[in-house]
Steps between C-alpha positions, in 0.01 A plus 500: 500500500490654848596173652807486218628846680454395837769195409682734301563715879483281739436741798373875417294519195147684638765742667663551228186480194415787718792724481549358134174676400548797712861581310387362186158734526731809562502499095148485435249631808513658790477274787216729609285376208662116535367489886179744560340416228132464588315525180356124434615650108837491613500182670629154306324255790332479824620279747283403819451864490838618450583746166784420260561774291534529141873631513570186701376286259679735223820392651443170510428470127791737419777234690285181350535672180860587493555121621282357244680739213835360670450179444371520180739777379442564133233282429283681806149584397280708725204443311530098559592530844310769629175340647750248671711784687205661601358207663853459657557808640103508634564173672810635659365792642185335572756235711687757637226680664372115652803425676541843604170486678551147654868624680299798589182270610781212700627870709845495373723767616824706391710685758650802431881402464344220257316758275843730533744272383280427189503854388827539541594219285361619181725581275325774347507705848853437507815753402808371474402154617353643830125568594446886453182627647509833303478296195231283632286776614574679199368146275215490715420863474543469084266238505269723692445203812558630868780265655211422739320351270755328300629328824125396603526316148869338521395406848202303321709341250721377787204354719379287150858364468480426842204252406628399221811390628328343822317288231842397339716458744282295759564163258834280554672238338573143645813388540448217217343776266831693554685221457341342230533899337889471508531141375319626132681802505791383612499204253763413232483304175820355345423612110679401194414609142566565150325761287436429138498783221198416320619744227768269415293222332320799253708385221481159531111530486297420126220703500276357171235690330266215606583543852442922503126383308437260745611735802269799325157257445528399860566824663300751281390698830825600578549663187202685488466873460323674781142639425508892433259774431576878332232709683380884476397678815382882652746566808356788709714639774509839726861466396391512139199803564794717699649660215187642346374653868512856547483668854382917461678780760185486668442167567842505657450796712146376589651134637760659691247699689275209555786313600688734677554314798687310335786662411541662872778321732262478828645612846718313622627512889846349710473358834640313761346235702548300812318210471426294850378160380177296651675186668295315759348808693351793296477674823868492597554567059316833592625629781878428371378723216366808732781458688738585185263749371538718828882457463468633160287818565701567778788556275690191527661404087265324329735328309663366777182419627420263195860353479438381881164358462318493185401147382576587114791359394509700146483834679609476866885489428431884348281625715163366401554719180216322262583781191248661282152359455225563308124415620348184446820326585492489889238315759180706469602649897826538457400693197276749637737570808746583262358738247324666780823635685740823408849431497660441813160388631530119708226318511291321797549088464306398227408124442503360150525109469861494520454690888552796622656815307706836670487704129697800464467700169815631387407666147192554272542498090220666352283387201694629199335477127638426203410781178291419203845542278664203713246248427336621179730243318383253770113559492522503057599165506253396752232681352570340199519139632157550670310629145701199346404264732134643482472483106663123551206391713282649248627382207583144623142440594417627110776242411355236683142528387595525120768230505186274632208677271713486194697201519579405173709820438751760733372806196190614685753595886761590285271754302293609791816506779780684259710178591752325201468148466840345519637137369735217660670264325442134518538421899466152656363447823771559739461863367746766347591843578319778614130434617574156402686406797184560671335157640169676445512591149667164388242327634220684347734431162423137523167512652196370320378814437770649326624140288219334439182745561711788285340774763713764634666419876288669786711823635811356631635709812865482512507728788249758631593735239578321191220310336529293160243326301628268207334244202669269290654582157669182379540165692777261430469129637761288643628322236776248467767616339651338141727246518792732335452753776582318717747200373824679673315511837420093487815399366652732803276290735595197373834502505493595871266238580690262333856631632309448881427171366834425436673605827217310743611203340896588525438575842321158531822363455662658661251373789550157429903512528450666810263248691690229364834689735696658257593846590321842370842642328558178325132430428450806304776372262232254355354802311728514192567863334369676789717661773329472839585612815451271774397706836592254746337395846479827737265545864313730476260736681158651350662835445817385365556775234762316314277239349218646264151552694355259265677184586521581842124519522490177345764293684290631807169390337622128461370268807750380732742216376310156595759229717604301149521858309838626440405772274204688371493679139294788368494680130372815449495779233667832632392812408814602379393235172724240623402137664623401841586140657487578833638171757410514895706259665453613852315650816598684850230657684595802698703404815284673795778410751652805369247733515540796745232685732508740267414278187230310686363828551516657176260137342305540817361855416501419069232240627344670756489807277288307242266374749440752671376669152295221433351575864486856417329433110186369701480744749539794246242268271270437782481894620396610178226244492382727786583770402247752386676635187381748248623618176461761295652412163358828277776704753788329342 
């Protein structure tokens, strides 16, 4: 799948994965959480030491899923498909990190004009078609990331492409693969044909009662009905327990004091920054930084100061002005500087991993709490949720163990839970509506226990609220359907088959008067009654859109015309019902005397292109070999 994206974009794709999932997580998670987390609960994997975070993951699954469900469109089912987009979007992530670490590992580097110019070409920091950096700061700030740190991670995603790209676009073609290239894509055919109605021989067809027997005896498995079962189950759900919970005044009033903190916006302070990045000497880095910091506590502008010579694109254009920012979203330094100054205060250089930071704090926003009457609707419902989730857990491990102690019966968890047991109709296996669309549960439908054993199903988890167990209440077998049912449906067959029958050999004829030289618009006169039309000789090229895909396909399929072979026929049923005579009379490769630079180098990099993927498969393969990789499924 990764390696299906990277063809997909050529050049760019870690780049832009990572600004993908930054814009994309702006709807679900501050990037805070999606970046620090630290937690090993909140991590998906472990790679050679390095976290990926759950949110990272959770994006992931969210764009496999909505490409899955795209493909799929109506007939998408997350409950088939789920363990397979998890895997995916691990495995991405999991990749991700890998090459990541190897550009980072091979010492890779981005200038500052590169990282620039990548910013500014997003479209969502543009306005009006041109890069605004009040709207990118104010994205940035919304997602609650420091421009610092969202550079640090762009600047990443640049350095992997880097590799990857390296890997790519280090193989070449040869001048006879190129060649060679433009000949078979460059080919033409000289095609003839004719295309038959099948339809039209329906009423010359005799369909006899013996032949609709005969048909029936020797195909019984195709009119088979499918086997089915009608089934009675207890569903158990927090969604289901919700209604019935009941939350008292002081239970609310006692969680929002317990979880006051909560509910309080925390302080939030705006600065300014001049940062005075590392290069070769970290000496020479830090005295270019006190040398700025004097300037700016002896009263020279600091914004004029940053505009001149900080090293952050996103901010230095307007005056190292990094917004509001709360803690916990800054480097650990840079943090304490700043929430230890008064406004108007400048700080000494501090050094962070990005280098060395001038801070100047230009306003403070202090903690402000929301009242009990704002989020008394708010804590209710989650109040609720947490005693419904609590009596699920309880009851679904009462559920379990009675479905298994009594399992000739649902009465005894019904009785003893409160639950109703409910009834399907008869359902085969590819499942019904409902719970019956679920893999899980149709599977335990058909399973020995259920059919044969007449037990109830273990608990089924649909999801991790919503728990079913079933048992069998009537079984019907697949069975083959009566004659009578099904008489209309074989003499339908039949008279299609035959009708087919009828045109191949029409066609045949057709085929004959042709090889023996008579001409295609006079040859499809032998066929008496029938009014053909003869689609004489044409060259054409694989993508010739005039000519239905079909027989072009075929005329292409057809070996090349031996020395003694004038002509070479194919027939062929076409989707469309009718049957095709398809005549290839003719070859020209693609002239490469005409090529130009520019074609030559358009084959060149197709081939290279897939080579270099090939190359880069086995180094992606062979790096997660060595890898030491970690996973921690129960987090997703």
């Amino acid at each position: 799948m990764l390696l299906q994206i990277i063809r997909d974009r050529a050049s760019g794709f870690f780049v832009w994965s990572i600004v993908g999932l930054i814009i994309i997580t702006f709807a679900f998670v501050g990037l805070n959480s999606y970046f620090n987390d630290t937690d090993e609960g909140y991590q998906a994997a472990l790679v050679n030491d390095q976290k990926v975070s759950v949110y990272e993951y959770q994006i992931a699954y969210s764009n496999e899923q909505r490409r899955i469900k795209q493909m799929f469109g109506e007939n998408f089912d997350p409950d088939l498909f789920d363990d397979q987009i998890k895997k995916t979007a691990l495995d991405r992530v999991i990749d991700n990190a890998i090459i990541i670490q190897a550009a980072s590992n091979a010492g890779m580097h981005v200038s500052d004009d590169q990282l620039a110019k990548q910013i500014q070409s997003i479209d969502q920091f543009k306005e009006n078609g041109a890069f605004s950096n009040a709207l990118y700061k104010q994205q940035i700030e919304q997602a609650g990331e420091s421009t610092a740190g969202f550079e640090y991670r762009v600047r990443r995603g640049i350095v992997a492409d880097q590799l990857v790209n390296g890997i790519v676009q280090s193989s070449f073609a040869t001048k006879d693969e190129i060649e060679l290239t433009h000949r078979l894509r460059e080919q033409q055919r000289e095609i003839a044909f004719v295309k038959i109605p099948v339809a039209a021989y329906n009423d010359a067809v005799k369909v006899s009662d013996q032949d609709i027997e005969a048909h029936y005896k020797a195909n019984q498995n195709s009119y088979k009905t499918v086997e089915q079962v009608k089934l009675e189950y207890l569903e158990l759900s927090t969604n289901s327990l919700m209604p019935a919970i009941t939350v008292s005044k002081d239970e609310l009033e006692s969680y929002y004091e317990e979880q006051k903190n909560r509910y309080i916006t925390p302080e939030e302070r705006s600065a300014r920054h001049i940062l005075i990045e590392f290069g070769d000497d970290d000496d020479k880095a830090k005295a270019k930084a006190d040398g700025i910091y004097a300037k700016a506590i002896g009263g020279e502008s600091f914004e004029t100061l940053a505009k001149e010579n900080s090293a952050d694109v996103g901010s230095a254009a307007d005056g190292g002005d990094l917004g509001f920012f709360a803690r916990g979203i800054m480097d650990a330094n840079f943090e304490e500087s700043a929430f230890s100054l008064k406004v108007g205060d400048i700080s000494e250089p501090v050094r962070t991993e990005f280098g060395y930071h001038i801070i100047k704090l230009e306003k403070i926003k202090e903690p402000k709490g929301k009242l009990f009457s704002e989020v008394r609707d708010e804590i209710e419902t989650e109040l609720k949720k947490k005693k419904a989730e609590k009596e699920y857990f309880d009851k679904v491990e009462i559920l379990a163990n009675m479905a298994y102690e009594a399992p000739d019966s649902l009465e005894a968890a019904k009785e003893e839970l409160g639950l109703v047991i409910k009834a399907s109709g008869f359902i085969g296996k590819s499942g019904g509506p409902g719970i019956f669309s679920n893999r899980k549960v149709m599977d335990a439908a058909f399973s020995n226990d259920v059919l044969s054993e007449k037990l109830n199903s273990e608990a089924i988890e649909i999801s991790s609220n919503h728990t079913v167990v079933l048992r069998l209440l009537e079984y019907r077998d697949a069975q083959v359907r009566p004659l009578k049912e099904v008489t209309a449906q074989i003499k339908t067959t039949l008279i299609a088959e035959k009708a087919l029958a009828m045109a191949k050999v029409d066609a045949g004829l057709i085929e004959q008067k042709i090889k023996a030289g008579t001409k295609g618009s006079e040859g499809v006169k032998v066929i008496k009654g029938k009014k053909l039309s003869w689609n004489d000789k044409k060259w054409a090229k694989r993508d010739d859109s005039s000519i239905p895909r079909e027989i072009i396909d075929a005329a292409f399929l057809l070996p090349r015309l031996a020395a003694d072979e004038k002509i070479s026929t194919k027939g062929l049923k076409l989707n469309s019902g009718e049957y095709a005579l398809v005549v290839f009379s003719g070859i020209k490769d693609g002239d490469v005397s005409v090529m130009t630079d520019d074609d030559k180098k358009k084959i060149g990099d197709g081939i290279a292109n897939a080579v270099g993927l090939d190359v880069f498969t086995v180094m992606l393969t062979t790096l997660k070999n060595e890898a030491e990789i970690k996973r921690f499924p129960e987090n997703l």
